[in-house]
C-alpha positions as CSV (number, residue, x, y, z in Angstrom):
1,X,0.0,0.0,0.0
2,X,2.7,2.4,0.9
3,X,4.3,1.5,-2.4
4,X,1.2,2.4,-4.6
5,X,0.9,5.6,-2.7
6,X,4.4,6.7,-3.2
7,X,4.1,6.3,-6.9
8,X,0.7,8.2,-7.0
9,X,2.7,10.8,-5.5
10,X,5.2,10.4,-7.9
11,X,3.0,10.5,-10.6
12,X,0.5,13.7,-9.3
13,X,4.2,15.7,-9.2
14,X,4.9,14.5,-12.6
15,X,1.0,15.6,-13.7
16,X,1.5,19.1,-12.1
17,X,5.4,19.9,-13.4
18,X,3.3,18.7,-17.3
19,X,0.7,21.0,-16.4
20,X,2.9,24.0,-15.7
21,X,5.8,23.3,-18.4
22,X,5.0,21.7,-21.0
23,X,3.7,23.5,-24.0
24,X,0.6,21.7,-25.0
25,X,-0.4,21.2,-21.4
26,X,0.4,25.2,-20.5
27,X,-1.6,26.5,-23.1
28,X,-4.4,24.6,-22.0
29,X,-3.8,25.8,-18.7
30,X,-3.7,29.4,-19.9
31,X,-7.5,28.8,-21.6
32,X,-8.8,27.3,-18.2
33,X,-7.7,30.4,-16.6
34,X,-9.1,32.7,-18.8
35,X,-12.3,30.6,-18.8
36,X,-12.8,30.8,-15.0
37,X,-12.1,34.0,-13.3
38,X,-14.4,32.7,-10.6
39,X,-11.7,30.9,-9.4
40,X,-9.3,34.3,-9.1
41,X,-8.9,35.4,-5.1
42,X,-7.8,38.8,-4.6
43,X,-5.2,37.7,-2.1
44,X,-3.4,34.6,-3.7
45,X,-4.4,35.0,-7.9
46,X,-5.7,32.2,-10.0
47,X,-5.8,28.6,-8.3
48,X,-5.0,26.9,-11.3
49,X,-1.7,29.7,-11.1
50,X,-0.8,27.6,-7.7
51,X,1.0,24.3,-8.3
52,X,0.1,23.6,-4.4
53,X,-3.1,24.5,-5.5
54,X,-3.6,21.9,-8.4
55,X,-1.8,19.3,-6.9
56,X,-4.8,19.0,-4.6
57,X,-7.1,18.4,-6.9
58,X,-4.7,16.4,-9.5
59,X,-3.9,14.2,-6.7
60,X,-8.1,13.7,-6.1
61,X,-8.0,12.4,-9.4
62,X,-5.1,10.1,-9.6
63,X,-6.7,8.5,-6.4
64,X,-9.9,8.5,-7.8
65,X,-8.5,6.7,-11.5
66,X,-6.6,4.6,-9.5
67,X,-9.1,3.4,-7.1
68,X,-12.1,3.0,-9.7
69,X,-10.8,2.6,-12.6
70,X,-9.1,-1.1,-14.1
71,X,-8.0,-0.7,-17.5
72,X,-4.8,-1.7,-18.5
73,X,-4.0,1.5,-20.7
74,X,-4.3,4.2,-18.3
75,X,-2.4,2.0,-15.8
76,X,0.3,1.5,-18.8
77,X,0.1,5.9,-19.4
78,X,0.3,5.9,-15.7
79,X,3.7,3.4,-15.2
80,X,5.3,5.4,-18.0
81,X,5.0,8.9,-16.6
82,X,5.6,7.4,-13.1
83,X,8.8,5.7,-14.8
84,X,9.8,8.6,-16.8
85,X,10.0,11.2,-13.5
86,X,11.6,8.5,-11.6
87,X,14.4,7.9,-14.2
88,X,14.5,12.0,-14.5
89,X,15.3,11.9,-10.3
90,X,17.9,9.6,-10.6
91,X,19.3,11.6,-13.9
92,X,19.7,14.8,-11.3
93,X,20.9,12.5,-8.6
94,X,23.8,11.3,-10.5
95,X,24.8,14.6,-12.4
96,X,24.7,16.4,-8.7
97,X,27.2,13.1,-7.5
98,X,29.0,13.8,-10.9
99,X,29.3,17.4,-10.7
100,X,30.7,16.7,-6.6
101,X,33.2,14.6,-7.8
102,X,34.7,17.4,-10.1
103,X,34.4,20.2,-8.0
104,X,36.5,17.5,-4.9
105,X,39.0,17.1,-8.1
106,X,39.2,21.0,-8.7
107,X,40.1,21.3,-5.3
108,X,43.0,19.2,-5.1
């Protein structure tokens, strides 16, 4: 259980740094802005301008997907992106290890 909830995690981060960075995804994210000013308080700006803020309700509905849903393919979507940020942590792991290594060097 503690497994499948670290990779939801996993996977709602991935969902929200797509969301925000991506080009497809940001435009789409710039039209749901514009399309709901409801949604813009005074004191904070647009929710869907918060990543804390979407990963809330991202996160609702990776559960939900996860919990209700059975299908193979968004499980398969799912694994990928949760295999893809995984491999991209380990990627900035090893070139912060690398990049310690050098500097150690340097300093000799």
């Amino acid at each position: 259980m503690l497994i499948k909830l670290f990779l939801l995690a996993i996977l709602t981060e991935a969902l929200i740094e797509l969301f925000f960075s991506e080009g497809l995804f940001k435009k789409i994210r710039i039209f749901l802005v514009r399309q709901t000013p409801g949604l813009n308080l005074p004191a904070y700006g647009h929710l869907l301008d918060c990543k804390y803020c979407c990963s809330v309700w991202i996160g609702l509905i990776v559960i939900y997907l996860s919990t209700y849903i059975n299908y193979p393919l968004p499980r398969l979507i799912a694994f990928g992106i949760i295999l893809a940020r995984a491999s991209n942590y380990i990627h900035c792991t090893l070139g912060l290890l690398r990049d310690l290594q050098i500097n150690t060097r340097l300093k000799r």
